[in-house]
LUMKOLTOR-199337 format. One record per residue (C-alpha): x, y, z; residue in one letter; residue number from 0. Coordinates in Angstrom, 1 decimal, always signed. Example, Ala and Ser with C-alpha at 12.3 -4.5 7.8 and 13.67 -1.06 7.14 Angstrom:
2
NODE      px      py      pz  aa    i
NODE   +12.3    -4.5    +7.8   A    0
NODE   +13.7    -1.1    +7.1   S    1
***
This chain:
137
NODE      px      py      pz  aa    i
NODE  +108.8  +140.0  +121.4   X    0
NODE  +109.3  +143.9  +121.1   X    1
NODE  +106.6  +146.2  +123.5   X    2
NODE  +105.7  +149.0  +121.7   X    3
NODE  +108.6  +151.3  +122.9   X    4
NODE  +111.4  +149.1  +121.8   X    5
NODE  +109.5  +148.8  +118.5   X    6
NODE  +109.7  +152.5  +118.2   X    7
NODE  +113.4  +152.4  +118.6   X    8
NODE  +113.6  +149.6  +116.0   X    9
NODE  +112.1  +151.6  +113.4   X   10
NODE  +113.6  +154.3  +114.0   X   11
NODE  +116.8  +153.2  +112.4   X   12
NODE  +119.1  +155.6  +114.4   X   13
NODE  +120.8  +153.9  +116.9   X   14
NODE  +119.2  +152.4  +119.4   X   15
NODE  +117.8  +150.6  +116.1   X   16
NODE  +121.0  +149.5  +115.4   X   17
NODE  +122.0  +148.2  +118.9   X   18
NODE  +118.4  +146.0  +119.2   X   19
NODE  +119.6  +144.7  +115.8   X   20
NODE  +122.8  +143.8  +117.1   X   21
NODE  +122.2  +142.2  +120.5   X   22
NODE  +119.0  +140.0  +118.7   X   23
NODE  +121.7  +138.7  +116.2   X   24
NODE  +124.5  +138.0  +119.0   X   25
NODE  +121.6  +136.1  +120.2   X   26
NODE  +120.1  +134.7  +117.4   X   27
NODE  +117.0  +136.1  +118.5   X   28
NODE  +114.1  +136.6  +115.8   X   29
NODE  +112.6  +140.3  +116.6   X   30
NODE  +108.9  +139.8  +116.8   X   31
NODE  +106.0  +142.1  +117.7   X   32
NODE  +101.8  +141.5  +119.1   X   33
NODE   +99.0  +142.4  +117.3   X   34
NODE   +98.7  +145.0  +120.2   X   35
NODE  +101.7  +147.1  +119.4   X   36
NODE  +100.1  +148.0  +115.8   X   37
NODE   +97.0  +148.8  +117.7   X   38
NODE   +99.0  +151.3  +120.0   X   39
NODE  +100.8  +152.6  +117.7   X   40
NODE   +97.8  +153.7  +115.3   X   41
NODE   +95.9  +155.2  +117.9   X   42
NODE   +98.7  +157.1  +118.5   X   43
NODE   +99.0  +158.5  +115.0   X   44
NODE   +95.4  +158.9  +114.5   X   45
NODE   +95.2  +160.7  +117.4   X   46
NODE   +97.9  +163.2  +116.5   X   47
NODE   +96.1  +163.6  +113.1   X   48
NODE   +92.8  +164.5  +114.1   X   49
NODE   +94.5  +167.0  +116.8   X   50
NODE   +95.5  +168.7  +113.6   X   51
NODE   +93.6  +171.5  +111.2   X   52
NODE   +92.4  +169.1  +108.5   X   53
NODE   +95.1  +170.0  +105.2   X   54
NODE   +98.6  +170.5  +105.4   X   55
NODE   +99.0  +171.0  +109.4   X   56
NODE   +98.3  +167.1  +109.0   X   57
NODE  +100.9  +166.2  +106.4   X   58
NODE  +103.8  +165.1  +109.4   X   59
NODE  +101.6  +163.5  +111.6   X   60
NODE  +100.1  +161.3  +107.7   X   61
NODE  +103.6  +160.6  +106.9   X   62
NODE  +104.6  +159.0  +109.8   X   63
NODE  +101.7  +157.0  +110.6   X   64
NODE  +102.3  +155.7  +107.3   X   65
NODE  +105.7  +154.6  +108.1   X   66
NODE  +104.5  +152.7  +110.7   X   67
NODE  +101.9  +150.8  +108.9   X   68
NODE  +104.9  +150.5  +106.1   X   69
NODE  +107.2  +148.8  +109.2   X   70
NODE  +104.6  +146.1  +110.4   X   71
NODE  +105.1  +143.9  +108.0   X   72
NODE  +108.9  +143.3  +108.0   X   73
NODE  +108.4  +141.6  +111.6   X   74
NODE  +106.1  +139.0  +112.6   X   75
NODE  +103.3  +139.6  +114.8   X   76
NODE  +101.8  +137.5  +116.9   X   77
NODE   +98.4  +137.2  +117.7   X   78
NODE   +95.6  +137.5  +120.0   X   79
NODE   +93.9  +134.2  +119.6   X   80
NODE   +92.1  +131.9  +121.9   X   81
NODE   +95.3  +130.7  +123.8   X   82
NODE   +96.5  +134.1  +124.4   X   83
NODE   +92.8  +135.2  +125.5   X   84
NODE   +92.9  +132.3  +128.2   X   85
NODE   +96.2  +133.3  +129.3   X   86
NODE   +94.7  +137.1  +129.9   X   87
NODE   +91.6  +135.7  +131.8   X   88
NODE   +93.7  +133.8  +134.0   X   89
NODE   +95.8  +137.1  +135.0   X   90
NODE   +93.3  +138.9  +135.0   X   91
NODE   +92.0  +136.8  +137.8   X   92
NODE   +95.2  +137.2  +139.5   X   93
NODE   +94.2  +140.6  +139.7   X   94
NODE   +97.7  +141.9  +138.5   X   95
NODE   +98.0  +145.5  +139.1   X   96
NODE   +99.1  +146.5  +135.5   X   97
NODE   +97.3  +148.2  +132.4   X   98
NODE   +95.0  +146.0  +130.2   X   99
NODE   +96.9  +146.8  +126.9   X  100
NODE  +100.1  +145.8  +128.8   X  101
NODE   +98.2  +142.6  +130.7   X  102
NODE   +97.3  +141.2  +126.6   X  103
NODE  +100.9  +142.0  +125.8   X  104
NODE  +102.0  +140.0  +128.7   X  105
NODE   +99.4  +137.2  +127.8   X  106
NODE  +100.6  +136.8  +124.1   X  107
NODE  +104.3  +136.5  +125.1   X  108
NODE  +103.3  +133.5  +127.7   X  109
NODE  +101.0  +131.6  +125.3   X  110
NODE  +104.0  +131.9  +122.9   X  111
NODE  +106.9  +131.2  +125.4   X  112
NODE  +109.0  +134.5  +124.2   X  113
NODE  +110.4  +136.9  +126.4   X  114
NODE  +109.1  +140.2  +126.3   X  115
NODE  +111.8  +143.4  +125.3   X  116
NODE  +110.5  +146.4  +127.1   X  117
NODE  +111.3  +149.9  +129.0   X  118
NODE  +108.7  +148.9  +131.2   X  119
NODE  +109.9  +146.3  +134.3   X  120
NODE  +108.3  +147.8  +136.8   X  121
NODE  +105.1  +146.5  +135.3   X  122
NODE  +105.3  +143.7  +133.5   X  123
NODE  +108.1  +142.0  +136.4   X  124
NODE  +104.7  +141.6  +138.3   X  125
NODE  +103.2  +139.0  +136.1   X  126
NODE  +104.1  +135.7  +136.9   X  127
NODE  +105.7  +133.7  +134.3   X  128
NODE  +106.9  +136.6  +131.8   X  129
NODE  +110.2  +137.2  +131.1   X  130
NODE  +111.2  +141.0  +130.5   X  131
NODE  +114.5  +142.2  +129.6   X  132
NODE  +114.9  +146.0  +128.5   X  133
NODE  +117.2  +146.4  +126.0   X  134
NODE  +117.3  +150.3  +125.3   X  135
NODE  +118.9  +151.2  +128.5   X  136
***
């Protein structure tokens, strides 16, 4: 499953697009997202367009938040559901010393046995259970 920053390189088809694409066929890996990287990555881009004059100072920030909703359909994203909620309860009670966004992220990979392609070890090597590679780097 990609985190949010090696879904960014994905869909940026330059080259670090190219080398995910590579490494997850020499693997046969399927490339897979969460439901949470959608929800980052929208925030992100309505964010940027409200920081803008409403009218063409917007028109960048529009077109590439609609490139992203255009890319989240070509992978499939997995969910939040009840088994992925339990998981997150029980690190949460752990009390695991990362971000909440990146605690669900960690929860859906476990309740769905994938490893977890990120920039972001340092974090996510704290939760029990997870496997992280990075593959940008």
């Amino acid at each position: 499953m990609l985190d949010t920053n090696h879904y960014v390189a994905l869909a940026s088809d330059g080259a670090m697009s190219a080398r995910l694409r590579q490494r997850a066929a020499g693997r046969g890996a399927d490339l897979v997202i969460s439901v949470i990287t959608p929800q980052e990555i929208t925030q992100g881009w309505l964010a940027a367009i409200n920081r803008q004059s409403a009218g063409r100072d917007q028109i960048y920030a529009y077109h590439r938040f609609l490139h992203s909703l255009l890319g989240f359909p070509k992978l499939t994203i997995l969910p939040f559901d009840e088994n992925a909620a339990d998981r997150f309860a029980s690190l949460q009670q752990q009390r695991i010393r990362i971000g909440t966004m990146d605690l669900k992220i960690a929860a859906i990979c476990i309740a769905h046995d994938t490893a977890l392609l990120t920039r972001n070890l340092v974090d996510f090597e704290k939760v029990p259970g997870l496997r992280a590679e990075n593959w940008l780097d």
